[in-house]
Backbone bond lengths (Angstrom), bond angles and torsions (degrees), N, CA, C in turn:
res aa  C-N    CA-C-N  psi(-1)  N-CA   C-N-CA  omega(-1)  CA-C   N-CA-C  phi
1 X - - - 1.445 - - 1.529 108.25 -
2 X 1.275 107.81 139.98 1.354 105.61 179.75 1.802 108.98 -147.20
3 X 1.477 111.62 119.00 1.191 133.85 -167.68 1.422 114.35 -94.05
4 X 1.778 109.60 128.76 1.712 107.06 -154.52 1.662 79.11 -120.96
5 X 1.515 97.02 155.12 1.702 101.13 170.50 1.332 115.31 -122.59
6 X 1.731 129.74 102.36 0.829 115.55 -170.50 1.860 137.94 -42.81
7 X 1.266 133.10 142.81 1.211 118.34 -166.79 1.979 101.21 -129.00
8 X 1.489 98.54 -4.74 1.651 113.45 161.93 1.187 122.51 -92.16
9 X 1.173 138.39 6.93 1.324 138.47 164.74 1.562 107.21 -9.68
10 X 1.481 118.26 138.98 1.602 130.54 -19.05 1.861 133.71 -67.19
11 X 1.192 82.84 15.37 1.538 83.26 -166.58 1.844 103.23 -148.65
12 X 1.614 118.81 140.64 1.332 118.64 -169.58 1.778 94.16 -144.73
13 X 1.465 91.10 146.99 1.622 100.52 177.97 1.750 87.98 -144.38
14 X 1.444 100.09 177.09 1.437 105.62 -160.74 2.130 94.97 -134.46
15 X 1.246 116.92 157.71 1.809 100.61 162.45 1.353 106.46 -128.53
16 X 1.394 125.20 167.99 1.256 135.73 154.44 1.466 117.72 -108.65
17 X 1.119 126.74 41.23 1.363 138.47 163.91 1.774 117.81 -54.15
18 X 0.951 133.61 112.70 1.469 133.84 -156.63 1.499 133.19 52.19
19 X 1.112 87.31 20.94 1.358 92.76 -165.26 1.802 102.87 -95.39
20 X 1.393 141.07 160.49 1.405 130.89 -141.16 1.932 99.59 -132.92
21 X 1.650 98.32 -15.69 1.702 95.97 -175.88 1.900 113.06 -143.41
22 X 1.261 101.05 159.58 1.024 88.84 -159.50 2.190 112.40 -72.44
23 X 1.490 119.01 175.19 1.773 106.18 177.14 2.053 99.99 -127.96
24 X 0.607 94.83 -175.55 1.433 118.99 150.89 1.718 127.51 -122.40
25 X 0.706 126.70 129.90 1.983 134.96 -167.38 1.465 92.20 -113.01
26 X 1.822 117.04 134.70 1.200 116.48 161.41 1.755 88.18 -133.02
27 X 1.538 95.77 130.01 1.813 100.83 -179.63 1.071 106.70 -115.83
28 X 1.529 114.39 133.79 1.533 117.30 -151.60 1.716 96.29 -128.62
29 X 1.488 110.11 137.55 1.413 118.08 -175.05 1.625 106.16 -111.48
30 X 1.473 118.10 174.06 1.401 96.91 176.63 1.494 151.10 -3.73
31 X 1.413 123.94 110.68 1.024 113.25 165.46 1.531 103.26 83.95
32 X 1.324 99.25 22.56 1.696 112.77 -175.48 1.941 114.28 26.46
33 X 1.563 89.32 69.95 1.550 108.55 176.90 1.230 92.12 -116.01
34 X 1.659 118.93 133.36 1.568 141.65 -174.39 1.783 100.88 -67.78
35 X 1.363 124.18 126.57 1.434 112.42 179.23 1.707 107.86 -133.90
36 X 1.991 105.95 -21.72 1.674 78.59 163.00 2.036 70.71 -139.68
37 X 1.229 80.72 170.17 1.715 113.09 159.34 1.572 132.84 -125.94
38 X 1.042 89.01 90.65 2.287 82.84 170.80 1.794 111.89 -70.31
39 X 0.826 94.41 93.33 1.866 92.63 -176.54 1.561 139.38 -62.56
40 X 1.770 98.74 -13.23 1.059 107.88 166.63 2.239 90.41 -162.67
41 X 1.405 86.30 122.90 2.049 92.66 177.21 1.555 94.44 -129.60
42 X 1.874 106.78 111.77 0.958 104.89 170.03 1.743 113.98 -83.18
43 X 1.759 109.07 171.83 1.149 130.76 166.37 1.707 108.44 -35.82
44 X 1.636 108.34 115.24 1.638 114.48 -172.62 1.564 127.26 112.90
45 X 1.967 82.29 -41.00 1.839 91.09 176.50 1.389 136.70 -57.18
46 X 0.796 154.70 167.80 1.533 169.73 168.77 2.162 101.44 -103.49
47 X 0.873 111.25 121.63 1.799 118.78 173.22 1.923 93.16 -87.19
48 X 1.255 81.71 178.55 1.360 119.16 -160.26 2.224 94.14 -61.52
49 X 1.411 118.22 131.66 1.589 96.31 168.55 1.643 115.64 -81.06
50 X 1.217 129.07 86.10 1.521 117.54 -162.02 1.079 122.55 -93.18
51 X 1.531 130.53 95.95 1.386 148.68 -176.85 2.025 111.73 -63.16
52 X 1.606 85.14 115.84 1.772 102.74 -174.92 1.215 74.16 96.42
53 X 1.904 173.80 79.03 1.319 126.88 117.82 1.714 87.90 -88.11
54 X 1.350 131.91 -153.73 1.200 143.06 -148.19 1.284 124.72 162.49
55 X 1.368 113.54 -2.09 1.574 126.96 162.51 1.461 92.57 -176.31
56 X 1.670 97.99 161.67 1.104 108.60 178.24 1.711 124.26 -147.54
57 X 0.867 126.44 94.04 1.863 151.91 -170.32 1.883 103.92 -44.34
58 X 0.975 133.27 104.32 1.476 150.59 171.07 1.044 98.58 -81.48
59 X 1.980 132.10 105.65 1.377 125.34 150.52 1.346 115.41 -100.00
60 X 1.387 130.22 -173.63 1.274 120.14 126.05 1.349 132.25 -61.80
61 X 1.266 86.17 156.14 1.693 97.67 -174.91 1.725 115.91 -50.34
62 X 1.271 110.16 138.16 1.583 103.32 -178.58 2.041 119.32 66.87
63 X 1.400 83.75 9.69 1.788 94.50 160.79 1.064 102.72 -67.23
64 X 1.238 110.23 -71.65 2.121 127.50 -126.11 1.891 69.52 -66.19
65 X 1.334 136.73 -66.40 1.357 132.84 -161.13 1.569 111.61 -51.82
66 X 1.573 114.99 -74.50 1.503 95.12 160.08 1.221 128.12 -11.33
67 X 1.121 117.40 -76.47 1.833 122.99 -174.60 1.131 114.44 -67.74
68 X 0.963 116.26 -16.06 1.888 100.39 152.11 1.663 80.19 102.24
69 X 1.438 136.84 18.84 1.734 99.73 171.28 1.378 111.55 -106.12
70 X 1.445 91.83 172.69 1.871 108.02 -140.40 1.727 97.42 -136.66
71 X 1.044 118.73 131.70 1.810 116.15 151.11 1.276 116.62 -17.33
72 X 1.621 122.87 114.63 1.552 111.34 -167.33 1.498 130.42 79.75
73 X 0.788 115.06 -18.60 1.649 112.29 143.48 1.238 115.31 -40.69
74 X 1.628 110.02 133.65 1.705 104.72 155.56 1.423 114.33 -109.79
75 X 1.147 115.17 122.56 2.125 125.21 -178.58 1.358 85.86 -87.38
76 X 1.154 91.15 155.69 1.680 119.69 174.02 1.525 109.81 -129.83
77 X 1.509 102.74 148.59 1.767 91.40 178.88 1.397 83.28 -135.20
78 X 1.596 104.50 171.84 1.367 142.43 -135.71 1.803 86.95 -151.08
79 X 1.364 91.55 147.27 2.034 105.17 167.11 1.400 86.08 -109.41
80 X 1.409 116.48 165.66 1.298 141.40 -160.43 1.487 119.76 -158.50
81 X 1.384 121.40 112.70 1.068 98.65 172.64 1.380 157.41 -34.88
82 X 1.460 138.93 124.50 2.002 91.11 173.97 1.286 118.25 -102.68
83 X 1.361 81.15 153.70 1.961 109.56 -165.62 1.824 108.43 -61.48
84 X 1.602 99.07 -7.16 1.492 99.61 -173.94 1.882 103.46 -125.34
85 X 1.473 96.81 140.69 1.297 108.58 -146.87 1.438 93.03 -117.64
């Protein structure tokens, strides 16, 4: 997972320009509440332009669905150690 912080406020989009596999995008607006989801953006695509998101959550493809998240959800994150010393 990899967590982006928007720096365009009010509005954030994401690309897959060189990129070789497909992701899932979860774009999160205030208070890191889920407001759109691209569920699967292949290699080339352009994601959703989502006005108010404010970060934006990098899964694999067919995560965000697995896990059950939905429009309106609020995720929470956690610090974590790292495993590399």
């Amino acid at each position: 997972m990899l967590l982006f912080n928007g720096r365009f406020t009010p509005f954030m989009w994401m690309h897959m320009f060189v990129m070789r596999f497909a992701i899932a995008i979860v774009l999160l607006g205030r208070g890191d509440r889920v407001i759109k989801i691209n569920r699967e953006l292949w290699p080339w695509q352009v994601s959703s332009i989502v006005f108010g998101a404010r970060k934006a959550v990098e899964l694999p493809a067919g995560a965000a669905k697995l896990s059950g998240i939905e429009v309106g959800d609020l995720l929470e994150f956690e610090a974590r150690a790292s495993a590399v010393d």
